[in-house]
Each structure stands twice: as structure tokens, then as C-alpha cells.
N, C-alpha and C positions, 0 to 999 in steps of 0.2 A: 324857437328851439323845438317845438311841437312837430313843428312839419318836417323840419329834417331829422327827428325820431322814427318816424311815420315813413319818411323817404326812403331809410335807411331798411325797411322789411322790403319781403321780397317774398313771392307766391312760395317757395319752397318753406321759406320759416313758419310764414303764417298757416301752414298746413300741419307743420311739424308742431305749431303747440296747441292745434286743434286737434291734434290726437292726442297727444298727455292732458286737454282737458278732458277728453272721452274717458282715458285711463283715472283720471284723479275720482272722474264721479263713478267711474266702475266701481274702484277700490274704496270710496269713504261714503257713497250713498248721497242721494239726492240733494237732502236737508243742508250736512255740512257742504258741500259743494255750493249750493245758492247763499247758502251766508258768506262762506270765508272764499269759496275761489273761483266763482263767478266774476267776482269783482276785480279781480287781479287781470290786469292786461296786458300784453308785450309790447314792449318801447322801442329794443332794439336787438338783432343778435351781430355781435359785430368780435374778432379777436379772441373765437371760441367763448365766448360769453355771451349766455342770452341774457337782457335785461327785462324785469318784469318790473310791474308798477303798482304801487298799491292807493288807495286813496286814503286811509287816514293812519296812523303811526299804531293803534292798537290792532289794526287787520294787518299790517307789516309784520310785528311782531309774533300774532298769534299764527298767520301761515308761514313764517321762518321757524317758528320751533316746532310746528307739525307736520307740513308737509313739504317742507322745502327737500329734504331727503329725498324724497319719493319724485317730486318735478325732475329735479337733477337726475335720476337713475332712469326716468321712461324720456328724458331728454334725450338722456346722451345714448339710450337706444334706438333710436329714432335718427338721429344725428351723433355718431361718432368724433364732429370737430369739435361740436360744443360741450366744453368738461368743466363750465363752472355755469350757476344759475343765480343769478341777484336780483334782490326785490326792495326798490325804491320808494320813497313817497312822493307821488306825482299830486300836485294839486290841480283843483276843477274836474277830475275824474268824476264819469256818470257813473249812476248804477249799474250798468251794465257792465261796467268794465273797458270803455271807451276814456281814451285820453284825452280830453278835450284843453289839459290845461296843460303846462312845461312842467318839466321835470323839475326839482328843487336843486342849487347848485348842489357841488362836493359839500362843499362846507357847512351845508345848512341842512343837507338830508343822511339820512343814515341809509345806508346799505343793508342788505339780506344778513348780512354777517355780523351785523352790529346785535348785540345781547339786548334784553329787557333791561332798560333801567328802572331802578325802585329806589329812590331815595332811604339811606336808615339800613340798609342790610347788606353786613359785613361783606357775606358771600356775591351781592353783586357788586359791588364797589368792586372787589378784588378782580373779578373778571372784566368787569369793564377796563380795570385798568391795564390788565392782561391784552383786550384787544385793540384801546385805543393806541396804546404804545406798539403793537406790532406794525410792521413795515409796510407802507404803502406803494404802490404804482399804479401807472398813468399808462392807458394806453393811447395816449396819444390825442385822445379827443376833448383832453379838458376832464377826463374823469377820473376819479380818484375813489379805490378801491380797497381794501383788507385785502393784504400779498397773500390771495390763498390759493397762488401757486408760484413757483419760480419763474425767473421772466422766460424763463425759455420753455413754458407751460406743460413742463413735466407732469409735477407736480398734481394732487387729486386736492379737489377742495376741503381744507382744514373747518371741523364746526367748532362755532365761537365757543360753546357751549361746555367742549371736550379742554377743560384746561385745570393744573391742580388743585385750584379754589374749589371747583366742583365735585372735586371727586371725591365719596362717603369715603371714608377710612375705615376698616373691621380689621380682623382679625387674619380672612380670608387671605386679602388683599394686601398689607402690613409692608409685608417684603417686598413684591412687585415695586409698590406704589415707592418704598426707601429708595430700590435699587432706579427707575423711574430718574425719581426728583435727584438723585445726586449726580448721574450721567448728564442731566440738564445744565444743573449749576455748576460742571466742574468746563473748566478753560481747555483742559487736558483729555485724553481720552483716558477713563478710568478703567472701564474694562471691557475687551471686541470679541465678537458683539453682544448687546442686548438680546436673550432670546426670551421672549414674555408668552410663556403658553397656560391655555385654559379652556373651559368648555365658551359654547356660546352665550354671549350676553354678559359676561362677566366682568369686564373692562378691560380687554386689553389695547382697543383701538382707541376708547379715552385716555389712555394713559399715552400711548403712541402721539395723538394729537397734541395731548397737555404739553409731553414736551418739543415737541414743535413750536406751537405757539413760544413757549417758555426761552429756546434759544434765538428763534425769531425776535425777540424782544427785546433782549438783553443782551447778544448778540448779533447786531443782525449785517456784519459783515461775513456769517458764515452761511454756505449754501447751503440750501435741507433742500433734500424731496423726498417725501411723503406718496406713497402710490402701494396697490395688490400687488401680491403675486401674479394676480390675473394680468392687471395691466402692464407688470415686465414684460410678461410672455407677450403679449397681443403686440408691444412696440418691437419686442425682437423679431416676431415673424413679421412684422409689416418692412424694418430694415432690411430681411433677409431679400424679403418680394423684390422693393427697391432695389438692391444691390447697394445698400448705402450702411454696411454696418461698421461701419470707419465712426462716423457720426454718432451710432448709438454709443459705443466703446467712448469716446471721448463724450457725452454727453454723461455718461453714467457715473465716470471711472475720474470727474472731473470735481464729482462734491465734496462738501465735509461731512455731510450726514446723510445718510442713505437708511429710507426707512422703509422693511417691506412687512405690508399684512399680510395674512394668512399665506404662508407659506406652502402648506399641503398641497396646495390648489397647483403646484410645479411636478407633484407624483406623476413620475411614469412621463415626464414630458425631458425624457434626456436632451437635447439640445439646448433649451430653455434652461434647463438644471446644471450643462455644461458650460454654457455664459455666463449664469448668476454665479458658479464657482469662482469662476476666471477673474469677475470683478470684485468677488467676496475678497480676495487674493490682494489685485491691486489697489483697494480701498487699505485693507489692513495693511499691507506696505507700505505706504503714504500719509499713516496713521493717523486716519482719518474715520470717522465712526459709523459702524453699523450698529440699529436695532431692526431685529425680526421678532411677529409672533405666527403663531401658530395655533390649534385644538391638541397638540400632543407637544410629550417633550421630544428634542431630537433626536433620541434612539428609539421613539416610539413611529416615528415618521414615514410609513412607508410608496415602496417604489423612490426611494430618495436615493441616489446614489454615497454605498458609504463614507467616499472622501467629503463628498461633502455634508451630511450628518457630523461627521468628526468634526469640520468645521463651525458647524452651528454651535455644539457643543461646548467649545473652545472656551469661550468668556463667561458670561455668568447668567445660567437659566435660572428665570423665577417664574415658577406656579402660581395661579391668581386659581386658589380651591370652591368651591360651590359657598352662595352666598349664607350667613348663619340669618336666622331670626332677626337677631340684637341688629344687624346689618342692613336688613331690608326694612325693618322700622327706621332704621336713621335714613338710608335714600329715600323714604318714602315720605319722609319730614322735611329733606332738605328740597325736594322736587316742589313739595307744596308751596313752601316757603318762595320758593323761588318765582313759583308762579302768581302770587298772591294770594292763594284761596287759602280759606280756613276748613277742614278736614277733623268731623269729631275724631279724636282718637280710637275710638273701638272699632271705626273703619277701617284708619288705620294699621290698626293689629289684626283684625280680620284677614287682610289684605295681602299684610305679611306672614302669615300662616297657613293661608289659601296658597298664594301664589308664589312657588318657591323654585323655580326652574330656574329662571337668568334673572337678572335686574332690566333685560330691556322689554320680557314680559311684563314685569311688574307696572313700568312707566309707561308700557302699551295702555294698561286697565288704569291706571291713575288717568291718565289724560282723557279716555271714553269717558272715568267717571265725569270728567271737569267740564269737558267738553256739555257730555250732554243737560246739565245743570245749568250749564249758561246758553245751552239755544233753548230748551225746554223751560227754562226756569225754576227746575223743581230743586225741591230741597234733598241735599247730598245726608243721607240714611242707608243703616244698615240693609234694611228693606229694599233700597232703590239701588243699589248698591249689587245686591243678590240678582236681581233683575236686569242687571244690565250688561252684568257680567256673565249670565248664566252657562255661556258657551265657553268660557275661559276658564273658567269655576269646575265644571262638571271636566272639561281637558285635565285638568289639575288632579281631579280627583281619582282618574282613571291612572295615573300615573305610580306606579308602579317602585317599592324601595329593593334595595338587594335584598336587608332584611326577611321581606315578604318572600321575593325569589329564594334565597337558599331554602326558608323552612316549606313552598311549595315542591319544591324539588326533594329536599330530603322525606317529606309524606310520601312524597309518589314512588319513589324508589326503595321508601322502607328502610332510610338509616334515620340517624341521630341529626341534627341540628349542629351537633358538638363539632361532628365529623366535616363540617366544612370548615373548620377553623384548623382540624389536626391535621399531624404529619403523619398520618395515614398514607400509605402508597396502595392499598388493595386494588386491585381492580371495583371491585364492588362498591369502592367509596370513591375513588379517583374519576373516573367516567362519571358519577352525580354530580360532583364537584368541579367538572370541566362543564356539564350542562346549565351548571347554575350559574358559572362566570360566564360563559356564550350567552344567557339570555339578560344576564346584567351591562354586558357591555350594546344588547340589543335593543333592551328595554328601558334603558336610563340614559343620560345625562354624565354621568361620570367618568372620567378618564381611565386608563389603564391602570394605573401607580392608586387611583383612588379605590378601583376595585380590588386590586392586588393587596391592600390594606382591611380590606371588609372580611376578606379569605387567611384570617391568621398571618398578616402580615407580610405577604409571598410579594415575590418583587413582579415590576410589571410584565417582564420576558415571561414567565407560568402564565400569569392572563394569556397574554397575546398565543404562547402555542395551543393553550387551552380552545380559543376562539379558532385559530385555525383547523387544529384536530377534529374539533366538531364539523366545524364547515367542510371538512372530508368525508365525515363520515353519515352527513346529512344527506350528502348523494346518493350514498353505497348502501347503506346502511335503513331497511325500510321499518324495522320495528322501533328505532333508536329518532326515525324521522317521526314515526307517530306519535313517541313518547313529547317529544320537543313540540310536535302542531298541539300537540293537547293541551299542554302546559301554558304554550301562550294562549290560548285561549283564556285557560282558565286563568291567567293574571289581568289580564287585559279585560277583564268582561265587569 
């Protein structure tokens, strides 16, 4: 079986994943590269699947949950037909990452998409049982894979990882995650569509995935496809090139669940935004289910065309709000746990006080810590901890709250602090208070509706004219532009 693995590459592949190894040791450095993906070697790409190989089940494991993302993303750059990456346990593999032995059968090996097992803990039983029960296919060669895409390879690859066993529950998140799990479990459409918006890193493409897997499972005579906004656009224009957009309309307008991320990413692309309307239509006709998310809620959306904002709007939006404390100590507990390490808790908490942007920051600097503890071997401390992270830490710190913004802005113009929160109209307070919301919507992390809130409770439309006003009068205006370079300096420094 070796040799017809082997037979099966061909000068173009084997070039194509000798540029994502150059990429992988660009992006992770020498060390992890010669330990974790060195070793890893390509089998096959065959079906839009490339197939890589691992040699023993704990390097499978550990380059699926670190760097499999990353293969997949400089793959499919590289090569556009390849949109899913799996990584096998091949036996007799050398060091170097040469296959010298066959691939293990379906039955006996786990695929790229298969989770860590750990006997004893709740959280991975549940997921396991999440991905063992999702639907499999064969493409034809005897090989048997996690459906992590539709047979008609829509579809973008689903991580095992992303399903609602995993997902921390807070406060933040409450709603999303209800509105979520009941669209999942219900037979019926509950309510069209899902619009799931938040800043970055906060969950909303895990929760997108969870229920995927979720209906995959449990249902799995219904269609789903999971895929960007980007990737609509890029199959619509490619339809268009073809003269084949019969095909796309009937591939699209043919599921039961139609899932897009990041919506924004459609701004200003009218044609693209004209389709996605067309089929937003025929799906809810046929009533059949849409979820979208997004960084904004749908009136906050711009370059979107109104009808279809109104649309998005329609069903039921949930806000997934920045993460609290209480919250990022528990993902940062449950990540542990998942992975096996033991983590003093003052790191911990450190961790989650330091690093308070998104949760996929946070899990960025858990895994450096893990990572480098187990090729280094040193022991995981506060101290080592500080040093390892210094460039993440010292990011963090330069970061900027509105809090800080309003009261540098109110010193510098000579009002009150108070006066950003009041219904003050003056000019003399109005223009500080438009400058403070432009550099919070510039210098933060936080949504429209979250600043709008910071500012005596003012709905998000005052931000958003706020942010434009200034961005007029940042052109025009040269004493108003030096007041604003000052200020960010002085926040930023």
C-alpha cells in the first residue's frame, strides 16, 4: 500500500508541501519544527484532500491541535483544490519523515480530526462521542474519513475540537451559546436566521462548528455547509468566470443548513451581497435554516446593502460580549485539563488578568507555555511563564481601556470626566466626547453597542456618527488632527 501512496504524489504536490514546510518553520521556529513537523510526511493528495502521516499517535495528536490550522490555511494557498488536510498514523515512518512503512487501515487509525483521548474526563468522552458518531465518507479508495465536508466539497473543514462539550460557558457568552444549542437540538426551524456577532476570538466560529457537528450527528440526513463569507464570494465569482451559475444556485439554495462566517467580509461587494440576498430568500422559503456571524450586529454592518441588513436582522441576534475574568480562568482550566498538564494556578490567574483581548489569544500563550515546557523541559512557573511570554504580556499591557481614553481626552480639552457620560449637547463637550468615542472604537477591541454603553448609555448609531464626524473632520480640520496624533500617542506609549 506504501507504494501506491508514493505513486499517487506527483512533482506539483510534493513542491506544494515543501513550501508550507518552509511556511510552518518560518511561522513556529526551528526547534518546534524539528520536533513536531519534520516528522510528518505526505502520503497522498488525492479528492481535494491532502493526506499527511504521522509516526506515532502522540505527534498525530499534538500537530492536530497546533498546527493543523495553519497546514490547511498555507495549503489551500498554495493550492486552491485542496480544502481539507489529514494526518494519519503511518507505521515504520523514519525520522525524517519518510514513509517507509503503510498506512494503518480506516479502522485501526485515527485521522487528523479525531480528538485526544484521555480516559476519566467527562469533557473528552463527550467529544469523542461528538466526533465518533459524526458521519462518515469514503472517497472511493477504501478510506474512511470525519464528513468534514459535504460530498459535493462545499463545505470548509469542521474542528473536532469546536463542539458544545468544549465550550467554557460565562456570562458573556450565556445567550449565544442557549440560542446555539437549541437551533441544534430542535427538528424544526426555530428561529431564521441565527446571527451570532462579537469581537475577535470570542466564540463565535466555535459555536458555529459545535452546531454543526451537533446536527451532523444526530441528524445526519440533513445537509449542512459550513464555509466564509469569503469563500461564497470567491465560488460565486469563479461561477460567474465559468458561465456555470445554474450550478451554484442549485448547489447553495439545495441545503437544510447554510452556515456563513464573517459576514462583513461581503462589504461593498454588491454582486456577491446580491446572490447571498437571493439565496438568503430561497433558503427561508423552503424553510430551511440559516446561521451567520459576524464583528458587528446587523445594523451596525457597513457597505451592506439595507434589504439585506433587514434580513440578517429578521431572526434572532445574539451578542457573544468580551470575555470576564471568572471566564478566562475557566477556558484556561478546561484547555489544561484537556490537554493533560498540570498548571500551578497563580499562573493561571496571572494569565487571565494579563491577557484579556479574545480567548484565542489566551490559548495562543497557554499552548507556548505547554509547548515550550515539554521540548525544553523546564518547569511551568510564574517566572518562566513572564519570560516566555514577554512579547504578549508587554502587547497586553500597552492596551488601552475606554475608561483611560475618556479621562485622557477630558484633561486634554479641560472638561469633566462626568461630561462624557452626560446629556450635555455643548459644542465644547460634544466634539471631546465624539473624540473619545473615535479613539475607543480605534484603540480597543470593543463593539459599537459596547462603547455606546461606556458613553452614559447612548445607542450605537451616536458612536458610529461620532466615528465618522471625526473621520471628516480629521482631513479638514488641522488643529483637531493634532489634538487626536497627540493623544494617541500619548495612550499608546
Amino acid at each position: 500500500m506504501a507504494g501506491d501512496e508514493h505513486a499517487a504524489l506527483d512533482d506539483h504536490a510534493v513542491a506544494t508541501w515543501q513550501l508550507v514546510r518552509e511556511k510552518l518553520r518560518a511561522e513556529f521556529g526551528a526547534t518546534a519544527y524539528r520536533y513536531w513537523l519534520e516528522p510528518v510526511a505526505l502520503i497522498a493528495v488525492e479528492a481535494g484532500v491532502a493526506r499527511l502521516g504521522a509516526p506515532t499517535r502522540a505527534m498525530r495528536d499534538w500537530v492536530t491541535q497546533h498546527y493543523l490550522d495553519r497546514i490547511q490555511k498555507f495549503w489551500h494557498a498554495e493550492d486552491s483544490d485542496v480544502h481539507f488536510v489529514e494526518i494519519n498514523i503511518v507505521s515504520g515512518m523514519q525520522a525524517n519523515g519518510s514513509a517507509s512503512g503503510t498506512s494503518k487501515s480506516a479502522s485501526a487509525s485515527s485521522s487528523a480530526t479525531a480528538p485526544r483521548a484521555k480516559a476519566g474526563r467527562k469533557s473528552e468522552s463527550a467529544e469523542n462521542a461528538s466526533v465518533a458518531d459524526a458521519p462518515r465518507q469514503s472517497n472511493g479508495s477504501g478510506r474512511t474519513a470525519i464528513a468534514s465536508m459535504s460530498d459535493d466539497g462545499i463545505s470548509a473543514a469542521l474542528d473536532p475540537r469546536y463542539t458544545f462539550d468544549n465550550f467554557v460557558l460565562g456570562k458573556p457568552n450565556e445567550f449565544a451559546y442557549a440560542a446555539a444549542r437549541r437551533l441544534a437540538e430542535a427538528e424544526s426551524v426555530p428561529f431564521n436566521p441565527l446571527f451570532l456577532y462579537g469581537g475577535v476570538g470570542l466564540g463565535k466560529t466555535h459555536l458555529m462548528h459545535a452546531i454543526a457537528w451537533h446536527i451532523r450527528r444526530t441528524q445526519p440526513h440533513r445537509t449542512v455547509i459550513y464555509l466564509s463569507a469569503e469563500k461564497f464570494m470567491y465560488r460565486f465569482i469563479r461561477a460567474l468566470r465559468d458561465k456555470n451559475t445554474v450550478d451554484f444556485k442549485d448547489q447553495f439554495r439545495s441545503v437544510d443548513v447554510l452556515m456563513v462566517d464573517d459576514v462583513q467580509f461581503i462589504s461593498g461587494k454588491d454582486s456577491t451581497q446580491e446572490e447571498f440576498f437571493h439565496t438568503f430568500n430561497a433558503l427561508v422559503d423552503q424553510g430551511r435554516q440559516i446561521i451567520v456571524s459576524a464583528d458587528k450586529s446587523p445594523s451596525d454592518l457597513e457597505d451592506i446593502e439595507e434589504r439585506l441588513r433587514s434580513r440578517l436582522g429578521s431572526g434572532l441576534v445574539a451578542d457573544i460580549h468580551a470575555t470576564t475574568y471568572e471566564l478566562r480562568l475557566g477556558i484556561l482550566e478546561a484547555k489544561a485539563e484537556r490537554q493533560g498538564v498540570e498548571l500551578p494556578q497563580r499562573v493561571m490567574e496571572f494569565l487571565a488578568h494579563k491577557i484579556t483581548a479574545n480567548v484565542r489569544e489566551l490559548e495562543g500563550a497557554l499552548n507556548r507555555v505547554i509547548a515550550h515546557a515539554q521540548l525544553v523541559g523546564r518547569e511551568i512557573g510564574l517566572e518562566m511563564v513572564q519570560d516566555i511570554l514577554h512579547d504578549v504580556l508587554r502587547a497586553s499591557e500597552r492596551r488601552v481601556s475606554i475608561e483611560e481614553i475618556q479621562k485622557r481626552v477630558a484633561e486634554h480639552f479641560n472638561i469633566k470626566v462626568s461630561d462624557m457620560h452626560s446629556a450635555r449637547r455643548a459644542r465644547a463637550v460634544a466634539r471631546p466626547r465624539q473624540v473619545a468615542m473615535y479613539l475607543s472604537k480605534q484603540l480597543t477591541t470593543h463593539s459599537l453597542p459596547e462603547i455606546g454603553r461606556k458613553f452614559g448609555g447612548r445607542d450605537h448609531t451616536t458612536v458610529m456618527h461620532a466615528v465618522r464626524k471625526i473621520e471628516e473632520l480629521h482631513g479638514t480640520d488641522p488643529s483637531l488632527c493634532e489634538d487626536i496624533d497627540l493623544l494617541r500617542r500619548m495612550l499608546e506609549s
